[in-house]
N, C-alpha and C positions, 0 to 999 in steps of 0.2 A: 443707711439707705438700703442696704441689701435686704435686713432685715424687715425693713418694712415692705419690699418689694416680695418676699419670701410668702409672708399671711396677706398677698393683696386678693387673688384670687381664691382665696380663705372666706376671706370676709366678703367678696363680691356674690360668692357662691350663699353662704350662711344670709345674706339680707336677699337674696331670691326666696329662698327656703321659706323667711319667715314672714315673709312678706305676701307669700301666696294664696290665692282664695280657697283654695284645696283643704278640705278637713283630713283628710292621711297620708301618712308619711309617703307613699307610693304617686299622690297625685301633686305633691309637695316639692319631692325631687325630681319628676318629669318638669312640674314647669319650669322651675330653678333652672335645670339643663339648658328649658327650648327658650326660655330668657336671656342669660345667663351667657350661655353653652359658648355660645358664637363671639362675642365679647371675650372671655378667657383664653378661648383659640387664637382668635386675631391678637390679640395681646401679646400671646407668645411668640406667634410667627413674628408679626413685627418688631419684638424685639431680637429673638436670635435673626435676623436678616439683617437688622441696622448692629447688631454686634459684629458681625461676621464683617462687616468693613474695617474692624479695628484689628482683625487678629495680623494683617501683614505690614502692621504699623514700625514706623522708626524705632521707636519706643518701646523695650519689653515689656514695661509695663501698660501697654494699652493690651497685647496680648493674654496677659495674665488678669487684667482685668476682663473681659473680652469671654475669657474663658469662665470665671467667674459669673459673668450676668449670664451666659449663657446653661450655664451648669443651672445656674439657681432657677433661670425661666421654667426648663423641663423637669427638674425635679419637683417644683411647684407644682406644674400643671400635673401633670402626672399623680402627685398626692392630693391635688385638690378632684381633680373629676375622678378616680377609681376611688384611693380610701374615704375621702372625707364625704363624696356622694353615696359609697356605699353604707357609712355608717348614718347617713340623713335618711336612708331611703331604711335600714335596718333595727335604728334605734332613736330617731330623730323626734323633736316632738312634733304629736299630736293631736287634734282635736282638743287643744288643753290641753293635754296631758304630758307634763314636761316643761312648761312652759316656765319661765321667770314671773311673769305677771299672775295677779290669780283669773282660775278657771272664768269662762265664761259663762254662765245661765242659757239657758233655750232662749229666753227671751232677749236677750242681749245679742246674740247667734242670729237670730229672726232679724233683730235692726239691725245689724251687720250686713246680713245675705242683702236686705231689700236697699239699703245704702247704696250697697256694691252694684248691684243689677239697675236702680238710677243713673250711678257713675257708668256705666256701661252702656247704656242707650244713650245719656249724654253725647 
């Protein structure tokens, strides 16, 4: 559980990224952030505040665990918005380039943009 609690805001941040209408890396990690951003915030707060009820628990082990979610929440958030944004915004990919899938064509880019900007007046 921890473990997959550790890459959640990993992978929340990375499917902003690349899911952005932005062709570089610059306009790719702002909107990641202003999508993103508030969501991984609340997520942390709300869990170190719903932790923080367990640490004066009966039980040392609610404390020790307690301490644990809480450790993992900030050290998460923490590597996820400073390193892993800066390496999206520094080396992330681009316009195609970098990508898994292959490159896109102008023309496939054009039915892209004009897809996108229907879905938007929609």
């Amino acid at each position: 559980m921890l473990l997959g609690f550790a890459v959640d805001y990993i992978v929340l941040l990375a499917a902003g990224y690349e899911h952005s209408g932005a062709r570089f890396r610059k306009g790719k990690t702002d909107e990641a952030y202003r999508e993103y951003g508030i969501s991984i915030l609340s997520s942390t707060i709300t869990t170190i505040i719903s932790a923080a009820f367990m640490y004066p628990g009966a039980m040392e082990s609610f404390g020790k665990f307690a301490y644990m979610l809480t450790s993992i929440a900030a050290v998460s958030f923490f590597v996820t918005m400073l390193l892993f944004g800066a390496l999206c915004h520094s080396i992330g990919p681009q316009d195609g380039f970098g990508d898994l899938r292959p490159p896109m064509t102008a023309k496939m880019w054009e039915r892209h943009l004009k897809m996108k900007a229907e879905l938007d007046d929609y």
